[in-house]
N, C-alpha and C positions, 0 to 999 in steps of 0.2 A: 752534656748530659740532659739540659732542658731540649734542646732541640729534637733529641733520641727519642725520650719519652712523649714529645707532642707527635712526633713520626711512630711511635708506636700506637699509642691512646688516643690521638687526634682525629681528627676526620680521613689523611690519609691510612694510617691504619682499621680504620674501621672498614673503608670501600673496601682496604684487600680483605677483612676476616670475615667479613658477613657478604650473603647472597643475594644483595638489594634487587638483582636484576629478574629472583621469580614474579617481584612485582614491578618492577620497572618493563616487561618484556608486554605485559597484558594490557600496561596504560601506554607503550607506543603503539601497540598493534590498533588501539581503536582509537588514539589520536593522527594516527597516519591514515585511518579509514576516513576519519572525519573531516582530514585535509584534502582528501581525494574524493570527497561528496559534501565540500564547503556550500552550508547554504541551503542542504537539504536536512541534516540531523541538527538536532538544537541541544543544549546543554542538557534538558530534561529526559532525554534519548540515550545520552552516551554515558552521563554520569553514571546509573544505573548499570549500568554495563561493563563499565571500568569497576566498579564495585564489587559483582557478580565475578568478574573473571579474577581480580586479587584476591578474592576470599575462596575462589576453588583454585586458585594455583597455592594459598599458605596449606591446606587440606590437603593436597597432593603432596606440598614439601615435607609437612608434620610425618606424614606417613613415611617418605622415604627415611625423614633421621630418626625413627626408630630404628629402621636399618644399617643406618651408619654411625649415625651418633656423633658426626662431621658434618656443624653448618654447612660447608661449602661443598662438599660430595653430594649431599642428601640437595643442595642447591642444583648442582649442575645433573643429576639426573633428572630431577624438577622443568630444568629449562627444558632439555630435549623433548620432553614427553609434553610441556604443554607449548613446546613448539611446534609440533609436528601437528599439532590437534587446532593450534591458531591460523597457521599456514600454510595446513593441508591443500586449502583451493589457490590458492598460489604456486604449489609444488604442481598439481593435476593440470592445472591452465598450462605450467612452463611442458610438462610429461606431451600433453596434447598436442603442442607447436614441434618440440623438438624428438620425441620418442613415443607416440602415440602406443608402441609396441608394448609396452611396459603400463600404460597409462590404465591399470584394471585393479578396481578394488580387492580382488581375489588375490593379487601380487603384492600390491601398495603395502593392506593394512600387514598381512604375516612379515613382509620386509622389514615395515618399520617395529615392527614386534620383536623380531629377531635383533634387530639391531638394538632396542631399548635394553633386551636381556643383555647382550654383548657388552653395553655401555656399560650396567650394573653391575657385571660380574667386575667387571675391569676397577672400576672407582673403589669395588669392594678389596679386590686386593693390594691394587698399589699403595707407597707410602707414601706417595708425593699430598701437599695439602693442597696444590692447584690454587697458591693464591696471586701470580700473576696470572692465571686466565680469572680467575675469580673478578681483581683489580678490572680487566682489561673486559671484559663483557659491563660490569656497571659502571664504568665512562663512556662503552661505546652505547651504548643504550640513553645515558643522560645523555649524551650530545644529539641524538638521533631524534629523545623527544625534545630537548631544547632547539632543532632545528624547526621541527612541526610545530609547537607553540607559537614559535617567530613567525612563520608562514602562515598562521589561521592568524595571528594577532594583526599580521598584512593585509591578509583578505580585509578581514574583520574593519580597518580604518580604511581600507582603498577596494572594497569590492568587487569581482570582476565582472566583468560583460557577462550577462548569464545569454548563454547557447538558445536558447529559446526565448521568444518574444511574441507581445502579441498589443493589437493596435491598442489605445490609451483612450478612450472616451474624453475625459475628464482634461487629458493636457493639451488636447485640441479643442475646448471649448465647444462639442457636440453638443452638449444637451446643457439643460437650464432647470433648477428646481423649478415646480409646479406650485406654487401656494395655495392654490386655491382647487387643485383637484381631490377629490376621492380620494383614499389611504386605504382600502381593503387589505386584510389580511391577504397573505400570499402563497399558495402552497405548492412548493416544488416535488413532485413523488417521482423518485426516479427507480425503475424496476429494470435489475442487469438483464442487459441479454434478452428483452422482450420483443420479437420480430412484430412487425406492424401486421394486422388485419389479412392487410393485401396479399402481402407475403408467406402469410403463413394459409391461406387459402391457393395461393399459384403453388407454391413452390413445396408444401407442407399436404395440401390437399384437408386442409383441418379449417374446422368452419369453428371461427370466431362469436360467429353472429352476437351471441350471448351477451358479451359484455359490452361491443357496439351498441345494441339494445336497450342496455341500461343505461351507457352511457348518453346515450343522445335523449333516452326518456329523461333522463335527469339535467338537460339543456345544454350539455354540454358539444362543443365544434371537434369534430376528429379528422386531424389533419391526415388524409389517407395512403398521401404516399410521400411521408416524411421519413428521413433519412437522419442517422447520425454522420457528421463529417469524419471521425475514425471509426474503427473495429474496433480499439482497445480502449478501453473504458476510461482511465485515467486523462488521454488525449482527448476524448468527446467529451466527457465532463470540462473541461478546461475550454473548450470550444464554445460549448454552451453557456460558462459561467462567466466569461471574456467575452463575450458576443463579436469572437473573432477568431478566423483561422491563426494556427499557429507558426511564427516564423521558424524557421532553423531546424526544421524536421530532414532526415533521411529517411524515406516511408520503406527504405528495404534495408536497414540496418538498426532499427532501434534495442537499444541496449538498455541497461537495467539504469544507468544515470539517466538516462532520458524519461523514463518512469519517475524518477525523482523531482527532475524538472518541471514536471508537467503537477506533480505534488504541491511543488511552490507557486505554480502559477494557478490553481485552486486555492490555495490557502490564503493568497492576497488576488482575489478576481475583482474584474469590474464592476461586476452587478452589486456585489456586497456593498464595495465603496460608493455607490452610488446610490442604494437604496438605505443604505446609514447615512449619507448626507442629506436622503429627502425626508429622515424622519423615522426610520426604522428600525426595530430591532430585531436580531438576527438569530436566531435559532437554529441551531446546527444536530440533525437529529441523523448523520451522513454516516458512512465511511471514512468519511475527508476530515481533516482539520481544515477551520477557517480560522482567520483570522481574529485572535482574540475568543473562539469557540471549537476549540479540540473536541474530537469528535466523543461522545461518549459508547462506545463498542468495548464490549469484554476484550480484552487483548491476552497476547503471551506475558509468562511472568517478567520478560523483557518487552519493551515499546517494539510494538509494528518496524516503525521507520529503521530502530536498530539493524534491521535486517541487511542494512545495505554496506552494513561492517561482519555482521555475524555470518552470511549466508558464505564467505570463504573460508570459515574454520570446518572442521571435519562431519561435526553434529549437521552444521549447515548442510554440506552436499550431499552426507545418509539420510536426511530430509528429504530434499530434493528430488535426489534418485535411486533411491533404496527402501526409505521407508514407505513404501507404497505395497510393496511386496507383503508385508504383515498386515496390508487392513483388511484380505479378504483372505479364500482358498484356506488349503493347508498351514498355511505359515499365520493365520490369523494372531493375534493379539486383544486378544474381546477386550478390552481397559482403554489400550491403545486407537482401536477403531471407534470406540464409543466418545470418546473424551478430542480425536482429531477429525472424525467425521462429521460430527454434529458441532463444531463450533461457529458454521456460520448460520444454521438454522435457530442454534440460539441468539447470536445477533441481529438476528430480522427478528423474531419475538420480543426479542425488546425494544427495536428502534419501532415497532409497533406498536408496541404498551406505551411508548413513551408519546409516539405524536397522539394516539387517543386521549391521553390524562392533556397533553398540549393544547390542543382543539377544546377543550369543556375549560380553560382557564383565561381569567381575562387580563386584558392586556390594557395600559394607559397609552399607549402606542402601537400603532400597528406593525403586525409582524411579519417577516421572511422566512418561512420554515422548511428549511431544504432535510428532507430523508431521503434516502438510498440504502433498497433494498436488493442483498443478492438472491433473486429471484425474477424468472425463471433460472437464474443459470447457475449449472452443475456447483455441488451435488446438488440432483434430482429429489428431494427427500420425501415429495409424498407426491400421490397417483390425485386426478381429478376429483375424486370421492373422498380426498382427505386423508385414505389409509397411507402407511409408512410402507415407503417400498425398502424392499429386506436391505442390507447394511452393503451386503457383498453389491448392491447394484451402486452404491456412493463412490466408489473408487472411477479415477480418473477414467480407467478403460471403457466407463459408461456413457462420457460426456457429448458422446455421438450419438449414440441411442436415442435417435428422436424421438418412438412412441415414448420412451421417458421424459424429454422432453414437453412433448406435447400433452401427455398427464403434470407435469409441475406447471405449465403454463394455465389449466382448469382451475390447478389448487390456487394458483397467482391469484388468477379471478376471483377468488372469491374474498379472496385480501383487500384487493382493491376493491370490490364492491363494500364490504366493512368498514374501511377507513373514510370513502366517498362518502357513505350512508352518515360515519360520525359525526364529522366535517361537516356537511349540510346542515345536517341536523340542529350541532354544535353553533355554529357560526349564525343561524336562520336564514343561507343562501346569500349572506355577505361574503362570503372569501373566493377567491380568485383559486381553482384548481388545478397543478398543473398533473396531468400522468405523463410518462415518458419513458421510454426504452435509452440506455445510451446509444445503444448500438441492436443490430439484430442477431441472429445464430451464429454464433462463428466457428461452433468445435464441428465439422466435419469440411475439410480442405477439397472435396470434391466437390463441393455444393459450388453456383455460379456465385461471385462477388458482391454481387448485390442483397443475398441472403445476409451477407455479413453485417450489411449495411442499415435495413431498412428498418427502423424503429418503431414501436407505437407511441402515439403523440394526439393527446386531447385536451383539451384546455374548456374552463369555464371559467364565464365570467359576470358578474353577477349584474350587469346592464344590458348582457346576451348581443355585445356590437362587439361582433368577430366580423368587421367590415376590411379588417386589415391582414388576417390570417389568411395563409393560401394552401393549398393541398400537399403541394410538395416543398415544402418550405424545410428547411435542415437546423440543425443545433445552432450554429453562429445568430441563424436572425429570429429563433426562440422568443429571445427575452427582448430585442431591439424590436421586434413588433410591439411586444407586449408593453413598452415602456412608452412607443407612440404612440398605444390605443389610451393607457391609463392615465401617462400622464403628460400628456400634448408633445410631444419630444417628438424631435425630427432626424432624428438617427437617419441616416442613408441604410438602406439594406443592401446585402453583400451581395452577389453573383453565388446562389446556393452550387456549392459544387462538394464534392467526397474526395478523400485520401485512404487507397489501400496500403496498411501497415503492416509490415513484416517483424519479427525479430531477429534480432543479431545472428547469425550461426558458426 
């Protein structure tokens, strides 16, 4: 009799009478993402997210057991429906390889429609209580996340080889603090996508002049036909903050973990490590997380990085490739376009606001202050004169549209003449400034290679001995000059060369 009643009321009876698996199903799906991108999401990324999807899958179940008024019925319509919506880019990926025919949202979403109704009418009439599948879905589930736990708990004490690599300053005993040099402020401006001078006069036919002008009145060295070593932003940032090419690259396959890679290899870079060892502190005014300084950018009501678990649920790929359709034309969404268009316009307004209040405050140590603003590149949001170019021109299909281009690039200038002027000002021609493009144009695939490549790149310094900068100098030996001009260091400089990067297809 005792044994009956602990098999009825005990723990085995509870796994069969209750639906543990609506929320067992939403914490394997983003602890199996996290196992499959160990190293790039961190607890502060996921947890939130495991959070977010248990409290919209109980909200999905409450709803269904009004309708059934059976835990375990109102459970397993629950599963289906926030299966199909976790797994959907895993269902489209498998459609893609093996049934491409079939592989169309037009088809997908009415299919699994039909079949949700099928499932519900069915659960609604049977008598069965479904509690050996009930039982048998929240063991396979515990075991499934108790396998991933074990696997990230492995990484986590035996870490693996990370795919990309990049030389080590510090473990080859290159460089040597300075004691006795100079400590200037440091100002890294990095502006997306901004082609160099040269380039945008050869290839562009659009005359610079302007900001050349100011810049060099204002003493600054403009490296004129400097290069970023990738096209994609996250690789040249990494280039330039490692003051080194990257190991382990495929330049005609790169896939969205290698985007993640290249995330970690910013967020622990050389230059940081080395300019906090000489004494400084690091200000991160980025896109990027650095170490120890997360980046401060308005984000989604989920962390950025999440996305490297989220972008395979459903919502994820009508993102991707669908919601695009309602930011302009007929299909508009005026809420929709205002609130997803303008979200990176308002984070360059404030990583603006914020290094001007930075620049006017003082420091008992001197500072590294790296911003990166997305500008010039797409969306296009205002013409040279400053005016807002109309909403319908933000949408991706514009990102070619060079005279738009070439209007955001006036408005850039005039940013950066702003924040230069602060800075001067601010500082009284003590700080080291750096401007720089990661990369140059890259959204039109007909342009020659080089467009993709060629960056703007000026630097000041407030001794004015740019004896060591060179014309065509690239991202890797950026900061390796600038560490043997400031502070006696004898870095080797690399052989400047480029890598054209593709993505995966």
């Amino acid at each position: 009799m005792f044994m009956t009643n602990t098999t009825k009321f005990g723990t085995p009876g509870v796994i069969k009478r209750w639906p543990f698996f609506i929320l067992l199903l939403p914490v394997f799906f983003v602890l199996h993402g996290v196992r499959e991108n160990f190293g790039f999401i961190l607890p502060k990324d996921y947890l939130p997210l495991i959070g977010f999807y248990c409290a919209t899958s109980l909200i999905v179940y409450f709803i269904f057991y009004l309708l059934y008024r059976k835990p375990v019925k109102a459970g397993l319509i629950t599963f289906f429906v926030y299966s199909i919506f976790l797994f959907y880019g895993f269902i489209q990926d498998f459609l893609k390889e093996y049934w491409h025919e079939i592989n169309r949202y037009i088809l997908l979403i009415p299919g699994f429609f039909i079949l949700a109704i099928i499932l519900a009418i069915f659960l609604k009439k049977s008598k069965s209580n479904f509690t050996k599948l009930n039982f048998f879905l929240n063991w396979l589930l515990i075991l499934y996340i108790a396998y991933d736990l074990s696997v990230i708990l492995a990484k986590s004490i035996w870490p693996p080889k990370d795919k990309f690599s990049v030389y080590s300053l510090s473990a080859n005993g290159s460089y040597s603090v300075c004691k006795d040099c100079p400590k200037p402020d440091i100002y890294f401006l990095v502006f997306d996508e901004y082609a160099s001078s040269i380039c945008l006069k050869n290839d562009f036919n659009y005359d610079n002049s302007q900001l050349d002008s100011f810049l060099t009145g204002q003493q600054f060295r403009i490296q004129k036909y400097s290069s970023g070593n990738y096209n994609f932003t996250p690789f040249s940032v990494s280039s330039i903050l490692n003051m080194s090419y990257i190991n382990g690259i495929n330049p005609n396959a790169i896939s969205a973990d290698d985007y993640a890679r290249c995330n970690k290899l910013i967020r622990e870079n050389e230059l940081v490590k080395y300019l906090s060892v000489t004494g400084y502190t690091i200000v991160n005014y980025s896109i990027f997380d650095l170490a120890g300084n997360p980046s401060p950018i308005d984000q989604d009501f989920l962390p950025t990085k999440a996305r490297l678990v989220t972008d395979r649920t459903l919502w994820g790929r009508i993102k991707k490739e669908i919601l695009w359709n309602f930011l302009s034309g007929k299909l508009e969404i005026k809420w929709l376009t205002k609130n997803g268009e303008f979200y990176f316009n308002k984070n360059n307004q404030l990583l603006i606001d914020l290094l001007k209040k930075e620049s006017g405050l003082t420091s008992p140590s001197p500072r590294f202050i790296y911003a990166h603003y997305n500008m010039p590149h797409p969306p296009y949001y205002f013409d040279q004169n400053g005016k807002a170019n109309p909403i319908a021109q933000l949408a991706h299909a514009y990102d070619k549209d060079k005279a738009l281009y070439l209007g955001y690039v006036g408005y850039t200038n005039t940013k950066i003449k702003e924040l230069v002027t602060t800075i001067m000002t601010n500082s009284k021609g003590r700080a080291v400034i750096i401007i720089m493009g990661d990369h140059g144009f890259r959204n039109d695939n007909s342009m020659p290679q080089h467009v993709f490549l060629q960056n703007q790149n000026a630097i000041y310094l407030p001794d004015k001995n740019y004896t060591l900068f060179y014309d065509s100098i690239t991202g890797v030996n950026q900061f390796r000059v600038l560490c043997n001009t400031l502070f006696k260091q004898k870095i080797a400089i690399l052989k400047d060369s480029t890598s054209f990067l593709r993505d995966i297809k």
